[in-house]
C-alpha positions as CSV (number, residue, x, y, z in Angstrom):
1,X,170.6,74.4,108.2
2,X,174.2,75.0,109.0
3,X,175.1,76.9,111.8
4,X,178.8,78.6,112.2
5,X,180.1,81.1,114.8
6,X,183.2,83.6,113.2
7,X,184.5,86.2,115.3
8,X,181.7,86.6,117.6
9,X,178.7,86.9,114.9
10,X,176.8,84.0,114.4
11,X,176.6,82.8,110.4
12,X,173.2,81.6,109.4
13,X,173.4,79.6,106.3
14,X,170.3,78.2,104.7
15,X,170.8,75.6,102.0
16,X,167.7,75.8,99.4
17,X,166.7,73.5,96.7
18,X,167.5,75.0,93.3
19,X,164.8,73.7,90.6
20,X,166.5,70.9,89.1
21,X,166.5,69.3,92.9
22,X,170.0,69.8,93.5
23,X,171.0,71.5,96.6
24,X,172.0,75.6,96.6
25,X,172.5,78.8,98.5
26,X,170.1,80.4,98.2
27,X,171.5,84.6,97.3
28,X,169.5,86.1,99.7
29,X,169.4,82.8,102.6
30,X,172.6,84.4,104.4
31,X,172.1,86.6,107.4
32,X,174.7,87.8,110.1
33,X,173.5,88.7,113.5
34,X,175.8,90.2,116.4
35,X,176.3,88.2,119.4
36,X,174.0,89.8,122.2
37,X,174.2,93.4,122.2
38,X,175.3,94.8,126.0
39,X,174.9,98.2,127.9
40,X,177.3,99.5,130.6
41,X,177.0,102.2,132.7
42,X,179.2,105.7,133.2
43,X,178.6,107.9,136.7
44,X,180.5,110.4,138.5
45,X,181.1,108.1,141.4
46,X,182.4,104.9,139.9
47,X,185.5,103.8,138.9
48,X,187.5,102.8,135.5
49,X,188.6,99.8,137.0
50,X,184.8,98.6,137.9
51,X,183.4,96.4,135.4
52,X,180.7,99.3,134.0
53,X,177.4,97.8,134.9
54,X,174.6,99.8,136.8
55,X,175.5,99.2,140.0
56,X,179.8,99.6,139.1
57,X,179.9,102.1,136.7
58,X,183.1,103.3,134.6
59,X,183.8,106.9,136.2
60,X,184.9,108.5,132.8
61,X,183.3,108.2,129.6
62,X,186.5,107.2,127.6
63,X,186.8,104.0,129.6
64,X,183.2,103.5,128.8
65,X,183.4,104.3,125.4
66,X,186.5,101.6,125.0
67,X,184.6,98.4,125.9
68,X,181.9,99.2,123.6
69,X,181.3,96.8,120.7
70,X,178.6,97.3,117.8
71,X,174.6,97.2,118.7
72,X,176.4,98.1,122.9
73,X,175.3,101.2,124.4
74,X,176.8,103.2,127.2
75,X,174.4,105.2,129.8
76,X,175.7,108.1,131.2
77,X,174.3,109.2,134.7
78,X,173.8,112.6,135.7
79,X,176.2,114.7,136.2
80,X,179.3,117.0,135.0
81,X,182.3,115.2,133.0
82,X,185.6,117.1,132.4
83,X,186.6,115.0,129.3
84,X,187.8,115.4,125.7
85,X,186.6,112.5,123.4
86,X,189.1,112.7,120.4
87,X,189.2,109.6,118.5
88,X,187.8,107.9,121.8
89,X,184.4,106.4,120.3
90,X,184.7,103.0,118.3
91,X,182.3,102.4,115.5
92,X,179.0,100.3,115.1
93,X,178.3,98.2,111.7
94,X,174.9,99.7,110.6
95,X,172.4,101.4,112.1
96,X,170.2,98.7,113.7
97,X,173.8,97.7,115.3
98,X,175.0,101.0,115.9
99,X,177.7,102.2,118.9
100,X,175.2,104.4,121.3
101,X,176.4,107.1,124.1
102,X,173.4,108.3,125.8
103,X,172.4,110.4,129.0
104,X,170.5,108.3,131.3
105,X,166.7,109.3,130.8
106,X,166.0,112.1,132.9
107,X,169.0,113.1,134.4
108,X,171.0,115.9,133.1
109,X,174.6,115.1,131.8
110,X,177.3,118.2,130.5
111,X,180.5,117.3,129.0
112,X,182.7,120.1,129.9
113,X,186.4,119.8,128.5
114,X,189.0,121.1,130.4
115,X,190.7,124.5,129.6
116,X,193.3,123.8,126.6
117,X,191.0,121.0,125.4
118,X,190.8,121.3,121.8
119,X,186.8,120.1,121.0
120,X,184.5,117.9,123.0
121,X,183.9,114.9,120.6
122,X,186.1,114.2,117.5
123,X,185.1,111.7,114.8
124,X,188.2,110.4,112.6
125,X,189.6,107.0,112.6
126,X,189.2,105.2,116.1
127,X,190.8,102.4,114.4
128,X,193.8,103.9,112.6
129,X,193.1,104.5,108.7
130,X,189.8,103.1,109.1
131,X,187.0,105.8,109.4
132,X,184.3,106.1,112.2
133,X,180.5,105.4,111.9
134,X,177.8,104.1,113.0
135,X,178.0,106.0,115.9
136,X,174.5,107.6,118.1
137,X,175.3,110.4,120.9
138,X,172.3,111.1,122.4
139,X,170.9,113.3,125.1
140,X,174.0,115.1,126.5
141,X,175.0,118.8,126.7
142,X,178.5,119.1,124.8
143,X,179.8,122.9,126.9
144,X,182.3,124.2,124.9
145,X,183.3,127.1,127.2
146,X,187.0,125.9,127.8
147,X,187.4,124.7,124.3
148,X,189.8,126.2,121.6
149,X,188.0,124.9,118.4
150,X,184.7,123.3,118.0
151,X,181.9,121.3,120.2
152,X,181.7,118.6,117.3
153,X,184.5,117.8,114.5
154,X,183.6,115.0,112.1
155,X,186.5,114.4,109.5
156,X,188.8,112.4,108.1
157,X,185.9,110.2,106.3
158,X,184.0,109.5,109.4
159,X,180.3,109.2,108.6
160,X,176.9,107.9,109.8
161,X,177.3,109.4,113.1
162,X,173.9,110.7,114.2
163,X,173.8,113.7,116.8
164,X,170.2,112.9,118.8
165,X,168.3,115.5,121.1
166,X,171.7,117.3,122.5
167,X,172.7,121.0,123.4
168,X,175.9,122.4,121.8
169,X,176.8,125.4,123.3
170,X,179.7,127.7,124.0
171,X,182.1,126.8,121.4
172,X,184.6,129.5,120.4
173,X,184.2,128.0,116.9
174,X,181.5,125.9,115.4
175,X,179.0,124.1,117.4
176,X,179.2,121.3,114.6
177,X,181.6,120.9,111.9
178,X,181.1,118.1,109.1
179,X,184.0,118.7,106.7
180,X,186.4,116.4,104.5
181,X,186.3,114.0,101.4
182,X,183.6,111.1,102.8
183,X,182.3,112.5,105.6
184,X,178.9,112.1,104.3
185,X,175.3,110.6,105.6
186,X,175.3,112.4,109.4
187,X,172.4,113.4,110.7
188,X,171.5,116.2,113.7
189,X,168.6,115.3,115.2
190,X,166.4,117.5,117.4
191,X,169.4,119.4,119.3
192,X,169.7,123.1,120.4
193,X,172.7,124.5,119.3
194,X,173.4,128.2,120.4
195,X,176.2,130.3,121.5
196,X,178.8,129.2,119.4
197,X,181.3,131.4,117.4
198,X,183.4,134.4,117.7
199,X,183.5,135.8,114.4
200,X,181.5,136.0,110.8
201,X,183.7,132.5,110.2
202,X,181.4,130.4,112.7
203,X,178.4,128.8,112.7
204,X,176.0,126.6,114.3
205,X,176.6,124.0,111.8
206,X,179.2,123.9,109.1
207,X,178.3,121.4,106.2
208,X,180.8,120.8,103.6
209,X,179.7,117.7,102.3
210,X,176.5,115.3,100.9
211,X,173.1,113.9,102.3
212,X,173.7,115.4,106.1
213,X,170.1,115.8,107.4
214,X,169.3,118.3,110.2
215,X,166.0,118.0,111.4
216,X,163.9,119.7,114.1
217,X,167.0,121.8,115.7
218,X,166.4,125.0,117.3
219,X,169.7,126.8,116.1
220,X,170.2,130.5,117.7
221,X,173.1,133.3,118.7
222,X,175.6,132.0,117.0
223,X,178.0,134.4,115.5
224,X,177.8,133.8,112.0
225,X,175.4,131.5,110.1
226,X,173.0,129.7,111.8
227,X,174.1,126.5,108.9
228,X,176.2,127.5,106.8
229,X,176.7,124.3,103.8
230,X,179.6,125.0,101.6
231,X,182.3,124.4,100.5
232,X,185.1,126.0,99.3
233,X,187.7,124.0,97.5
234,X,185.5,121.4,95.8
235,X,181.4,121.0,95.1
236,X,181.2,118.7,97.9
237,X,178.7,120.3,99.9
238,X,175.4,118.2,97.8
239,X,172.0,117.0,99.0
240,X,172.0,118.2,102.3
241,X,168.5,118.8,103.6
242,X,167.5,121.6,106.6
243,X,163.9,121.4,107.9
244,X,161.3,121.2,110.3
245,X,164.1,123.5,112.6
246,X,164.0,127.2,114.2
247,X,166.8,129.3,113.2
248,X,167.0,132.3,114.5
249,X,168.9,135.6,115.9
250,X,172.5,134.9,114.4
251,X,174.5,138.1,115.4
252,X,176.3,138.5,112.1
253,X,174.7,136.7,108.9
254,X,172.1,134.6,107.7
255,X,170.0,132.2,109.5
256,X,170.9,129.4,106.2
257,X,173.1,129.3,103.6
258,X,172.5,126.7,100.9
259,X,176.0,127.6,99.1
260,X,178.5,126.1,96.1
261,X,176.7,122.4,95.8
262,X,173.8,120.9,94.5
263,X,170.4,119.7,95.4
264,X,170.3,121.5,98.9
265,X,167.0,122.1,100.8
266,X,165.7,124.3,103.4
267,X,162.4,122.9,103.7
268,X,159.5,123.6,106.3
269,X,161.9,125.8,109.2
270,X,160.8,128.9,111.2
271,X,163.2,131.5,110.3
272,X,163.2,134.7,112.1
273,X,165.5,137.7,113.9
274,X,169.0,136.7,111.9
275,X,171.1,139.7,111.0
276,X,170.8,140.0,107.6
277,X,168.5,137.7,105.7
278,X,166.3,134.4,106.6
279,X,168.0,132.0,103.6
280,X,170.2,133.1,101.5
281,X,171.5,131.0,97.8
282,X,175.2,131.9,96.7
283,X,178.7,130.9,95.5
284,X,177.2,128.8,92.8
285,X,174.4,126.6,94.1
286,X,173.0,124.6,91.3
287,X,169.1,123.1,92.1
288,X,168.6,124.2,95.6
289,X,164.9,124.5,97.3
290,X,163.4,126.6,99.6
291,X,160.0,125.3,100.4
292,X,157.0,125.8,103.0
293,X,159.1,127.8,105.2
294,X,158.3,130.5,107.3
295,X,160.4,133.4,107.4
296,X,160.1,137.3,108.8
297,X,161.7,139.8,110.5
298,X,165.2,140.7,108.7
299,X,167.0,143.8,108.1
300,X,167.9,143.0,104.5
301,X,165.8,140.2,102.1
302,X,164.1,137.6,103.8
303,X,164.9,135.1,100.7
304,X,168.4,136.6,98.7
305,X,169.3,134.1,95.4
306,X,172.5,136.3,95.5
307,X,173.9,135.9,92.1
308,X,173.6,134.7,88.2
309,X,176.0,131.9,89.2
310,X,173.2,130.2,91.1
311,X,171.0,128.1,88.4
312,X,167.9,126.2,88.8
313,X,166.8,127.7,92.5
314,X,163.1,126.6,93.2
315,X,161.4,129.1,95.6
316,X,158.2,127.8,96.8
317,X,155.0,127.7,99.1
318,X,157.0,130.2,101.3
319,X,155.6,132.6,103.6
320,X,157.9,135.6,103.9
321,X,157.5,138.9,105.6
322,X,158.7,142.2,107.9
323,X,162.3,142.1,105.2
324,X,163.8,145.1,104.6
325,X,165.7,146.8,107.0
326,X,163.9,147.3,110.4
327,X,161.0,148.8,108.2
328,X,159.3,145.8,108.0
329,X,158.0,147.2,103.9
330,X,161.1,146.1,102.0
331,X,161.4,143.1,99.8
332,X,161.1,140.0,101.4
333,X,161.9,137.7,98.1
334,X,164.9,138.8,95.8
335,X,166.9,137.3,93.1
336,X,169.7,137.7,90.9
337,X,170.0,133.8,90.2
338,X,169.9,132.1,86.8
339,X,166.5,130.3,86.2
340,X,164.7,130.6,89.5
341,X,161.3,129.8,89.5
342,X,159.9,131.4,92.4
343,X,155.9,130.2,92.2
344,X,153.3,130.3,95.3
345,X,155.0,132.2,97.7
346,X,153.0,134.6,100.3
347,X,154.6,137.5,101.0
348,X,154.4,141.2,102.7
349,X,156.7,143.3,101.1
350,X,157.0,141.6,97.5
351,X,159.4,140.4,95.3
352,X,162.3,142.1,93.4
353,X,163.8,139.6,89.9
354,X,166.8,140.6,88.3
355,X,167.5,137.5,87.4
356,X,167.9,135.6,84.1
357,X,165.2,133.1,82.9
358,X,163.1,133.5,85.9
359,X,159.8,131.7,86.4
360,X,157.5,133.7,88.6
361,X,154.1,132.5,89.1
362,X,151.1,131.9,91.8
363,X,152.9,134.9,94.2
364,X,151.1,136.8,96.0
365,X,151.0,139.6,98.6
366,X,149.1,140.8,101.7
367,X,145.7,142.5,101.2
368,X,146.2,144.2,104.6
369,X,149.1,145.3,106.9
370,X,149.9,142.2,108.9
371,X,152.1,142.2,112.0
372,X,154.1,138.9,112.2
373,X,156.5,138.0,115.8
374,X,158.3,135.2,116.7
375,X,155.3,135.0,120.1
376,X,152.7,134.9,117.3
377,X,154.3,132.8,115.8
378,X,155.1,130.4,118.2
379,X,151.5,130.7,119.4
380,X,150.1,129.2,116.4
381,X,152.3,125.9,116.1
């Protein structure tokens, strides 16, 4: 075995014995592994000129963030930091050598921007034309409440950044947008994300493009959607999957809209309380599913496939009821799509097809007046 050291990673190369007895490399004997991974430390009582460990911590997060190298994490202690992190965050390799920001367990840590600011993180390029990713932020409250745009921005082909177990609140625009060619593979991950948005044009989260996961958020009082995946200048928005969150009371629209792409999924959420309906299917969604979620109280349809230009919408295993406008009798399933097959849903109020091609099978409906809340609910999971 050959050992070489390039740039910092150490080269492992393993010479095998091909089967004629003559020495080769073996295609799978070649393995890279980062020098030793390091964490540093961020409080509100250090100093940027410290060296960043536990006992000298980096005062602001940007000096922090600009030492890190992949598979390094920086630990932020408790506290209030008045920073904007545009482009500030380099990038990790891969996800077992990722770049990690993180509150320090058990302490509370709020970034809070300055007035004027124009987000509180922003993922482009931290190396000029080349995108972010690999990238963790975990644990932290992102305030927008002096911000002019959004909590989060990812663009300009930054992807893999994974949003863990955070609050995003306050925004006057978004709490999350992920938008622009390549910004794909992000995940959000067990954060509350409320409060954001001044008009119908906000959201909780704004997808626009393929295989984001958001998983186990509680999304509420945001002044649009609640997520909101589309796109509108390209058929982008593709394979994005929502489950296993709460969504509930958006001021103005629907708690999820699966819109314009292909192969979205709203699978296995609690969906109650949004303005007009639970989920919601438009602008031309081709094969999107809505499965084993629970949704109720709505003043219009509790599922709405709004029109013929959505194709191949799979309803299913859905328990849906109290749609209708405050009288809690309405329709809770309706659709106008183009062969939906709606099969083995439960539902109060029933379901309304004027739709083309439809598949409607294994539905079915109350046998008494039930009375669903979001305490009952609640109570039973």
């Amino acid at each position: 075995m050959r050992t070489g050291c390039i740039a910092g990673v150490l080269l492992l190369i393993i010479v095998g014995i091909q089967a004629d007895g003559k020495n080769g490399l073996c295609s799978n004997a070649v393995f890279a592994a980062s020098a030793r991974s390091r964490t540093y430390y961020v409080a509100t009582n250090g100093r940027d000129r410290y060296r960043g460990t536990e006992n000298r911590p980096f005062r602001t997060i940007a000096r922090g963030a600009s030492v890190l190298m992949p598979g390094d994490t920086l630990i932020v202690k408790g506290g209030t930091y008045t920073e904007e992190l545009f482009r500030k965050v380099p990038s990790g390799t891969s996800w077992t050598t990722p770049v990690t920001i993180k509150a320090n367990p058990g302490e509370t840590v709020i970034i809070r921007p300055p007035a004027g600011a124009n987000r509180v993180f922003h993922f482009e390029d931290y190396v000029r034309d080349v995108p972010d990713k690999y990238i963790m932020i975990e644990g932290l409250i992102l305030d927008g409440i002096n911000i002019r745009y959004d909590c989060i921005k990812i663009t300009g082909g930054a992807n893999h950044i994974r949003i863990k177990d955070c609050e995003i609140m306050n925004a006057p625009g978004n709490g999350v947008i992920i938008s622009g060619a390549g910004c794909d593979d992000n995940e959000i991950i067990g954060c509350k994300i409320h409060d954001n948005g001044r008009s119908t044009r906000d959201h909780g989260i704004y997808v626009k493009t393929e295989n984001n996961l958001i998983e186990g958020c509680e999304i509420h009082h945001n002044s649009g959607y609640g997520v909101h995946v589309y796109n509108e200048t390209s058929r982008q928005a593709n394979c994005n999957t929502i489950k296993n969150c709460r969504v509930y009371n958006q001021a103005s629209e629907a708690g999820i809209l699966l819109a314009s792409g292909e192969a979205n999924a709203a699978q296995n959420n609690l969906v109650w309380s949004n303005h007009t309906n639970g989920i919601k299917v438009n602008y031309g969604a081709t094969n999107s599913l809505i499965s084993d979620n629970t949704i109720y109280d709505h003043r219009s349809y509790g599922v709405y496939v709004v029109s013929n230009t959505c194709t191949g919408t799979l309803v299913r295993k859905n328990f849906v009821a109290n749609s209708g406008w405050g009288s809690g009798t309405g329709v809770d399933i309706s659709n106008q799509g183009t062969e939906t097959v709606i099969e083995d849903n439960v539902t109060g109020g029933g379901i309304y097809n004027g739709g083309k091609g439809a598949i409607m099978k294994g539905n079915s409906r109350f046998t008494a007046i039930l009375f669903v809340n979001a305490e009952m609910v609640r109570g039973l999971l």
